[in-house]
C-alpha positions in Angstrom: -14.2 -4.8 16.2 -13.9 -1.2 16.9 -10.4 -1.7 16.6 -10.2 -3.6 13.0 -12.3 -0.7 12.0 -10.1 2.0 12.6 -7.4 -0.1 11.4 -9.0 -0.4 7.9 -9.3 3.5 7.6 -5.6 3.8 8.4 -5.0 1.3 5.7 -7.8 2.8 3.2 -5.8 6.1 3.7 -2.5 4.6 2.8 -4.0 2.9 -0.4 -4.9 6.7 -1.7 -1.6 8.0 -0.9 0.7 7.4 -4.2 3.5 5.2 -2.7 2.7 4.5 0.5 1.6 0.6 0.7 -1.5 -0.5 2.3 0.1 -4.4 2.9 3.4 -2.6 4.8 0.5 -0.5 6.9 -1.1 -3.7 7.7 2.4 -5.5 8.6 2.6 -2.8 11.1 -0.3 -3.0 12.5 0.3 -6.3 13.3 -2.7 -7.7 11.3 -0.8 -9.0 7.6 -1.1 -12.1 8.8 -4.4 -12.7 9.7 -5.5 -10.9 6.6 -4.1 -13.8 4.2 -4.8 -16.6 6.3 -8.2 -15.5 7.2 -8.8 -14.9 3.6 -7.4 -17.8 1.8 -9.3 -20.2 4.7 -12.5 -18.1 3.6 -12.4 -19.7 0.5 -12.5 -23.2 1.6 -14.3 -22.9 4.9 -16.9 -20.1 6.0 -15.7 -19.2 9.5 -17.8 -16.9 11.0 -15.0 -14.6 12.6 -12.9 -14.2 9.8 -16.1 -13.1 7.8 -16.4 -10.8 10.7 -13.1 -9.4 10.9 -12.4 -9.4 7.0 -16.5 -7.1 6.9 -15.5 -4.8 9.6 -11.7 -4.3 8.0 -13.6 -3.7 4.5 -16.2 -1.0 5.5 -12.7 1.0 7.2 -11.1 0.5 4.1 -14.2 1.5 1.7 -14.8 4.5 4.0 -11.3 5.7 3.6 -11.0 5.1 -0.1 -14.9 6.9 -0.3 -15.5 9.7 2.0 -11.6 10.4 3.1 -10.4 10.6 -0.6 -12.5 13.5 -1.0 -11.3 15.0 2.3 -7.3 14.5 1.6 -8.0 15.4 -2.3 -9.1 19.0 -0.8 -7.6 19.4 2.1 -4.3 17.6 2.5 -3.2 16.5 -0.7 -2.6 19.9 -1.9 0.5 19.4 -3.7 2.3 21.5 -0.9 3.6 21.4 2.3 0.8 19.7 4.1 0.5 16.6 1.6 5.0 16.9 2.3 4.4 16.8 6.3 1.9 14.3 5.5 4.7 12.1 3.1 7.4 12.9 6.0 4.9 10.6 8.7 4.4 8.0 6.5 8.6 7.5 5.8 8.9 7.7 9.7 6.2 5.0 10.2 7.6 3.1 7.6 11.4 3.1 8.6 10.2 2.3 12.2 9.0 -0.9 10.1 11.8 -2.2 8.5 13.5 -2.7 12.1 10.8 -4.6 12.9 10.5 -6.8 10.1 14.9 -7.0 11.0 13.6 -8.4 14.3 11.1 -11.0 13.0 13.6 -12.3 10.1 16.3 -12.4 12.7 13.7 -15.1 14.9 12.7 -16.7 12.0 16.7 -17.6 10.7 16.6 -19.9 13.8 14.1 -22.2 12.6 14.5 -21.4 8.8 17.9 -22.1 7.5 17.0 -20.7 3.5 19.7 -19.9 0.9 21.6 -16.6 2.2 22.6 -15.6 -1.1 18.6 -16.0 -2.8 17.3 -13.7 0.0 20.0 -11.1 -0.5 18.6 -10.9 -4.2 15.2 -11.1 -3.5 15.6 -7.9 -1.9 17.9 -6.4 -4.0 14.7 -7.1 -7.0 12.2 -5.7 -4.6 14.4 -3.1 -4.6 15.2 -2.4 -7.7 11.4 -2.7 -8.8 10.2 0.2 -7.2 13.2 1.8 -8.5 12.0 0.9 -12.1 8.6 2.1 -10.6 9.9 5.8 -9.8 12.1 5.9 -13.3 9.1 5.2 -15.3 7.2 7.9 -13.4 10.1 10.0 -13.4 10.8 10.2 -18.0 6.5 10.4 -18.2 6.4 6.8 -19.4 3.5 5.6 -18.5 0.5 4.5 -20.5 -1.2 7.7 -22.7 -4.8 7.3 -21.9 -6.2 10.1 -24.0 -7.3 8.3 -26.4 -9.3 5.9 -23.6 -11.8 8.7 -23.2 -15.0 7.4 -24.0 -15.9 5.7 -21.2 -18.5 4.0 -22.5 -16.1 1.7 -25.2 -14.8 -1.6 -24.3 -11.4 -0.5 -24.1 -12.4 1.8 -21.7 -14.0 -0.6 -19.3 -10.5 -3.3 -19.9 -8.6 -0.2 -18.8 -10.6 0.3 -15.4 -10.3 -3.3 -15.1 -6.9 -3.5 -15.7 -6.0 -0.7 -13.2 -8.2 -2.5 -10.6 -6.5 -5.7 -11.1 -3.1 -4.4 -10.8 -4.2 -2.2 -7.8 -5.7 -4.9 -6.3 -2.5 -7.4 -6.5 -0.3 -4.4 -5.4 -2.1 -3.8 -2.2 -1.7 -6.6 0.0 2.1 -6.8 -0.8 4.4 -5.0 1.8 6.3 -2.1 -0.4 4.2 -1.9 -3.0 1.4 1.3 -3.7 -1.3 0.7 -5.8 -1.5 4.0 -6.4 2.1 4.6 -7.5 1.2 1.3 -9.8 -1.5 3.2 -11.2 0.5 6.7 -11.4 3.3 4.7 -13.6 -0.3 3.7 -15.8 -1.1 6.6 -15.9 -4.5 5.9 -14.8 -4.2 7.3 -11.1 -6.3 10.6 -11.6 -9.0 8.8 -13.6 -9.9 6.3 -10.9 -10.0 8.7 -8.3 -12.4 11.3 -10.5 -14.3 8.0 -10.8 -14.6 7.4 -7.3 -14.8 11.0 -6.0 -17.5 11.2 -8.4 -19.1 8.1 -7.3 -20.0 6.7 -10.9 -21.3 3.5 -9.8 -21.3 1.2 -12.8 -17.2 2.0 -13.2 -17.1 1.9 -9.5 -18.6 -2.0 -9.2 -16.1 -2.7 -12.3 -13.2 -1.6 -10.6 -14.4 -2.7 -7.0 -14.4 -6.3 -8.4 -11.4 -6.2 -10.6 -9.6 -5.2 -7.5 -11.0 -8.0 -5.1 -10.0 -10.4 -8.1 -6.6 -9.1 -7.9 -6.1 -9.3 -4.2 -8.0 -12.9 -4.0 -5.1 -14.7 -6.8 -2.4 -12.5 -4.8 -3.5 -13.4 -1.2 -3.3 -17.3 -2.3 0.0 -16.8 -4.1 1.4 -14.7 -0.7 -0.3 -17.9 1.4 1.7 -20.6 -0.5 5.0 -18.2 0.1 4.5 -17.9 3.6 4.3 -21.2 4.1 7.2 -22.7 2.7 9.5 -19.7 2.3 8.4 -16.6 5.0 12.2 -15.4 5.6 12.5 -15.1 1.7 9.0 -13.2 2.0 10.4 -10.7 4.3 13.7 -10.2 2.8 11.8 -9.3 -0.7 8.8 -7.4 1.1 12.1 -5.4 2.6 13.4 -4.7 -0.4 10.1 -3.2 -2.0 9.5 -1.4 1.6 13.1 0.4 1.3 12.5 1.1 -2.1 9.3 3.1 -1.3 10.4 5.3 0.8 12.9 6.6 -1.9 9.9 7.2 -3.9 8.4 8.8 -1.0 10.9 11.1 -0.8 11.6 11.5 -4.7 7.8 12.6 -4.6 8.5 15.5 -1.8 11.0 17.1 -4.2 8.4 17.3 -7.1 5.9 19.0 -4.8 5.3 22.9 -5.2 7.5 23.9 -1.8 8.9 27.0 -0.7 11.4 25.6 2.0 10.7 27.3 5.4 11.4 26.8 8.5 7.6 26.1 9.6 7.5 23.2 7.2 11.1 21.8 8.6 9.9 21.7 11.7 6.8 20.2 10.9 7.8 17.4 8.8 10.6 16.9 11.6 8.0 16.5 14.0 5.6 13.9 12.2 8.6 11.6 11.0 9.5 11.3 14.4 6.1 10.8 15.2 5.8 8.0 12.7 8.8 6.4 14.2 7.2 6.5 17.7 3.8 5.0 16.2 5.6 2.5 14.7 7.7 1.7 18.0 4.0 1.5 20.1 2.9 -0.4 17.4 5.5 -3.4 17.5 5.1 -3.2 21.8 1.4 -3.4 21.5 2.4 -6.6 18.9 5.0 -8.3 21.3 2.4 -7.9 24.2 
C-alpha cells in the first residue's frame, strides 16, 4: 500500500499545479483504471480492497493538497524559474504519455472497430477546449469574485461549492486541471488561501462538493469506457495535447530572466519526465 500512497501524493501534487491533470498522472501511473472501476463498484458493492486502495490513494492525495501546497506555494511555485523547471518535468512526463496512450489505442483498434472520423473530432474538441481554457485565461475573463467576499453569504458558500464541483469533475479526466478550471473562474487563489489556511467549515464544503463532482464523473467515465474506450482515449488525447500548450503558454507569463542555468535545468527535468514516463509504461507492461 506503500506504493498507492506515494502514488496519491504525486497525483495530489499535480492537482495544485495549474494545468497539469491529476487523471493524465494517474493514466501514467498505470492506476486510471482501477480508480473508476474500483469506485463506481464501491457504490454497489463494499469490497474491502478497493476501500483499501481508494483510503490509502486518498490520505496521498489529501497530504499533497494539505501539507505540500504550503511547501510548493513557498518554495517552488515562486513564479520563477524553479516553478518553470518544475512546469518543464511535468510537459516531459506528459509527452512521454501521449505515446503511450498511441500504443494502447493502437491495441485497442484491433478489437474495436469505432467510427474513424468521430474519434478524429473527439480529439480535435478536447483539443480545442483547453484552448478555449487558455484564451479565457489569457483576455482576464474569468468570473470577478470581488464582490463574493463575505464569506459568510450564501453566495459565497454556492461559489466554493461550485469551484469544488467543477474541480472535482475536472480531476479524474486525463487533460484536464482543476486548477486551470478554477484559474479560468477565477477562484484558484481563494481556495488555496482556504486550504493553506485550513478554514475548516469552507474546507468540509469544498471537500464534499469535490467528491460529488468526481463520484457523477467517475460513473459517466465508467459507462464510456465500457462501450466506447478508443473514443475515450482519442478525446483524453486531445485534452492531454492541449495542456501542455497551456503548460508552456504559462512558462512565458512567469517572471524569467533567460539564463543559461535555467536552460539547462529545465532541459534536464523534461528529459527526466520523459525517462519517468518511459519506466513508468515498462513497469505497466511488466
Amino acid at each position: 500500500m506503500l506504493s498507492v500512497y506515494i502514488k496519491g501524493l504525486l497525483i495530489g501534487i499535480a492537482n495544485i499545479i495549474p494545468g497539469v491533470s491529476g487523471g493524465t498522472l494517474a493514466l501514467i501511473l498505470g492506476i486510471y483504471y482501477k480508480i473508476i472501476y474500483s469506485c463506481s463498484s464501491l457504490i454497489k458493492v463494499r469490497d474491502s480492497k478497493n476501500i483499501t486502495f481508494l483510503a490509502t490513494l486518498s490520505l496521498g492525495i489529501l497530504t499533497s493538497i494539505i501539507i505540500l501546497s504550503k511547501v510548493l506555494k513557498s518554495y517552488i511555485l515562486d513564479g520563477g524559474i524553479r516553478e518553470a523547471c518544475l512546469t518543464m518535468f511535468f510537459i516531459g512526463l506528459i509527452i512521454g504519455s501521449i505515446f503511450n496512450i498511441k500504443k494502447e489505442i493502437k491495441i485497442k483498434e484491433i478489437t474495436n472497430k469505432d467510427n474513424n472520423t468521430m474519434k478524429y473530432y473527439l480529439f480535435l474538441i478536447g483539443f480545442l477546449s483547453i484552448l478555449s481554457l487558455l484564451f479565457i485565461r489569457s483576455y482576464n475573463l474569468s468570473f470577478d469574485i470581488s464582490k463574493y467576499q463575505d464569506t459568510k453569504s450564501i453566495e459565497y458558500y454556492l461559489l466554493i461549492t461550485s469551484s469544488g464541483l467543477i474541480s472535482g469533475s475536472a480531476m479524474i479526466l486525463p487533460g484536464i486541471s482543476g486548477s486551470l478550471l478554477l484559474l479560468s473562474l477565477g477562484t484558484y487563489k481563494e481556495i488555496i488561501s482556504i486550504v493553506s489556511h485550513l478554514d475548516i467549515k469552507l474546507c468540509i464544503i469544498f471537500g464534499i462538493s469535490t467528491i460529488i463532482g468526481t463520484g457523477i464523473t467517475i460513473l459517466i467515465i465508467k459507462k464510456t469506457i465500457d462501450k466506447h474506450l478508443v473514443k475515450f482515449l482519442y478525446l483524453s488525447s486531445g485534452l492531454i495535447s492541449g495542456s501542455i500548450l497551456q503548460m508552456l503558454f504559462s512558462i512565458t507569463n512567469l517572471n524569467l530572466k533567460p539564463s543559461l542555468i535555467f536552460l539547462i535545468g529545465s532541459f534536464i527535468l523534461f528529459i527526466a519526465g520523459l525517462q519517468i514516463s518511459k519506466m513508468l509504461e515498462n513497469i505497466k507492461g511488466n
